[in-house]
N, C-alpha and C positions, 0 to 999 in steps of 0.2 A: 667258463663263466661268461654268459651276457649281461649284458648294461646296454637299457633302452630306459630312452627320457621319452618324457610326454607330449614334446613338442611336436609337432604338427608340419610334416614336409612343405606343404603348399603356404602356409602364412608366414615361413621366413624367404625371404629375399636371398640371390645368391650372392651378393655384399654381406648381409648380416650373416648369411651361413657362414664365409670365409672369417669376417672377424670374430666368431665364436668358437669356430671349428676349436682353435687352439686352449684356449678356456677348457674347455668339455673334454679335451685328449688330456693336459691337466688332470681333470679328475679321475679319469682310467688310468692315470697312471699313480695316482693317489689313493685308489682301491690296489689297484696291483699289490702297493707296497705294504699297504695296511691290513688287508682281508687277510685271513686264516685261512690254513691250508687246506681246511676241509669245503670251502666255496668254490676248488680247483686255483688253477694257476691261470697265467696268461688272458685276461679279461678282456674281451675285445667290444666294440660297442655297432650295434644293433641296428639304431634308429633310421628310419630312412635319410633324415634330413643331413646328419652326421655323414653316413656312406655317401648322400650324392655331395655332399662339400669335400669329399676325399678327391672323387673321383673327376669333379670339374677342377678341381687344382693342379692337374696332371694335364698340362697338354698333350696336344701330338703336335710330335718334333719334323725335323729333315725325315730321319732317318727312319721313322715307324711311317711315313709316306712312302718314302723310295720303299722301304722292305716287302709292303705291301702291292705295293705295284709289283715288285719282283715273283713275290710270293704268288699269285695267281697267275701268272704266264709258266714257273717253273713247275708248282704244284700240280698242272694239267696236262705239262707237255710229256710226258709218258704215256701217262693213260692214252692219251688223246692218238698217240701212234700205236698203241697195244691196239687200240679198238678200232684205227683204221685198218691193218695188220689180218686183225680178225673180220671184218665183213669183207675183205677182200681176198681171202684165203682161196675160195672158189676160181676166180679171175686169175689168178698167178698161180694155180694149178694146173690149171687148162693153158696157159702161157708156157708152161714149163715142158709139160707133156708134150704135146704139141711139138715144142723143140727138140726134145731128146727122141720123141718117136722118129720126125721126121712125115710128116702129113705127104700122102698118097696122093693124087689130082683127085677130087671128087670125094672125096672125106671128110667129114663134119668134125668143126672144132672139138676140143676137150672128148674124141670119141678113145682115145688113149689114156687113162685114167688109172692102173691099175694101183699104185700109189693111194690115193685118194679113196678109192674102193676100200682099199684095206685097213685106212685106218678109220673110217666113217664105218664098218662092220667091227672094228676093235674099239672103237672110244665112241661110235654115236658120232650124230652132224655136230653138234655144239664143243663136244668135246675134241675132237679132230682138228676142228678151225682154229681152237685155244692153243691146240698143239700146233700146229701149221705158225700161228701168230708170233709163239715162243720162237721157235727156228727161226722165221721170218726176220723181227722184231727186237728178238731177246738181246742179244748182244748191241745193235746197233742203238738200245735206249741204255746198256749199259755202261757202254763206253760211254757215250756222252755225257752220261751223270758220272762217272769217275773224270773227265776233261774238267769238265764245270767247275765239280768240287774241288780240284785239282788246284784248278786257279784260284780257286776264294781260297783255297789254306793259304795264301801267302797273306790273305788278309790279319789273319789271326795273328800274326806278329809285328803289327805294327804297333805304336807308344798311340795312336789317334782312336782314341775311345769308339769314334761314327763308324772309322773304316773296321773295327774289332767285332764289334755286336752285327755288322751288315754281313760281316764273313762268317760268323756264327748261327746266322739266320739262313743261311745260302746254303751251307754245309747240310743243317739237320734240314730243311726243307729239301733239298735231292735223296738224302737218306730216307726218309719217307716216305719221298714221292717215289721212288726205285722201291723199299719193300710194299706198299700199298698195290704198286700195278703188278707184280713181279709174282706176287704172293696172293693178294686180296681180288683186286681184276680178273687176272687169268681163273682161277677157282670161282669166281661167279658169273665171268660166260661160258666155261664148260659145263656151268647146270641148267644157267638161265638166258641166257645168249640169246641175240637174232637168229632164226633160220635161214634167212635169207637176204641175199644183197639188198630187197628194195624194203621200203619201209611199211610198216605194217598197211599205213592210208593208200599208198601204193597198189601193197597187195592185193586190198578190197576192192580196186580199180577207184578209187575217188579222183587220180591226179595221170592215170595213165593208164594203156591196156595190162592186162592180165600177159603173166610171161607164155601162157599156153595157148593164148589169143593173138599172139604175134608169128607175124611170118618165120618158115623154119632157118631165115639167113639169118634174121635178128634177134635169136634164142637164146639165151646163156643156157648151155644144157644143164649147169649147175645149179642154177634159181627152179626150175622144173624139176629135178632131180629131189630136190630139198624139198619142192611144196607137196609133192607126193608122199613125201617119207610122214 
C-alpha cells in the first residue's frame, strides 16, 4: 500500500522537510496499525518530498568514502588485466614462439606460430585471444583476488563496526569483480573483442600508418594477419 500526500517537493524547505518528516512517518505508522487487512500490509510513503527528507538525513560517512574509493580501483583491476592480456595475446605469442623455435639468422619474427595457427582455426581470432588471456592472465588475477580477500577476512572479526562493514565491502567487491571478468569479460571478447592490437582510429590511419604501410622490420605479422582475416 502507498501513501502520497499533496505536498509539493519544491515549496518545503529542507528544515521544514526534516522537522516534518517525523509527523508524517507517525501517520504511516498510524495507518499500518489501523487499516484492514484487505488495503495490504506494510504501507510505505510515496511522496517525493517525504523520500527526499529520508534521503538527505543519511549522510555519507568515513567509511562509504573510503569504500568507494576502494571499490573502483578493485572493481576494475581484473578486467583491466583480462583485457590487457587479451590485446596482447598476439605479441606474447610471437615472444614465445620465437623462443621455443629458436629463430634462424634471417627469419622473420612470429614466422613460427604453429600454436596460434591452431587455435585461431579452432576458436576464430577473438576466441583464441580470450583463450590465450585465460592461460595468460587467469590465475595470476586469481590469486590475487584470493590474497586480497584473504586479508580483509580478518576484518570481518573485529568488535569495530567501520573496520567490519569495509571488510565486508572488500570481500563481495573481489567476488564480483573475479566472476564478472572470469565469466562475463572473457564470454564477450571471444564474440566481440578487438581484432587487433591498434585501435580502431589507428586502424583507419587517423593517428598512424596502416600495419601493411609499414616497413617489413616494423610489422607485427600478427596485426596483418588479423586485418586480413
Amino acid at each position: 500500500m502507498l501513501l502520497r500526500s499533496t505536498i509539493d517537493w519544491q515549496s518545503a524547505g529542507f528544515v521544514i522537510s526534516q522537522q516534518e518528516f517525523p509527523k508524517w512517518q507517525a501517520v504511516v505508522e498510524h495507518v499500518k496499525a489501523t487499516a484492514p487487512s484487505t488495503l495490504g500490509s506494510n504501507p510505505v510513503q510515496a511522496s517525493d518530498v517525504w523520500l527526499r527528507a529520508f534521503v538527505e538525513e543519511d549522510s555519507l560517512g568515513v567509511i562509504e568514502a573510503i569504500a568507494v574509493v576502494c571499490l573502483v580501483g578493485l572493481s576494475i583491476d581484473a578486467a583491466l588485466h583480462f583485457a590487457h592480456g587479451y590485446i596482447h595475446a598476439p605479441v606474447w605469442l610471437v615472444e614465445a614462439a620465437d623462443e621455443r623455435a629458436g629463430l634462424e639468422p634471417g627469419e622473420e619474427p612470429g614466422s613460427r606460430l604453429p600454436d596460434w595457427a591452431e587455435a585461431v582455426a579452432r576458436l576464430g581470432p577473438r576466441g583464441a585471444r580470450a583463450s590465450f588471456a585465460m592461460q595468460k592472465m587467469g590465475w595470476p588475477i586469481v590469486s590475487s583476488a584470493i590474497t586480497t580477500a584473504g586479508a580483509s577476512a580478518f576484518l570481518l572479526l573485529t568488535t569495530i563496526e567501520i573496520l567490519r562493514v569495509f571488510g565486508v565491502i572488500l570481500v563481495f567487491t573481489l567476488a564480483c569483480s573475479l566472476v564478472i571478468t572470469i565469466v562475463g569479460l572473457s564470454a564477450l571478447l571471444s564474440v566481440a573483442g578487438p581484432r587487433s592490437t591498434l585501435c580502431e582510429a589507428c586502424a583507419r590511419g587517423c593517428c598512424t600508418s596502416r600495419p601493411e604501410q609499414l616497413p617489413s622490420s616494423r610489422r607485427n605479422p600478427i596485426d596483418v594477419a588479423f586485418r586480413s582475416q
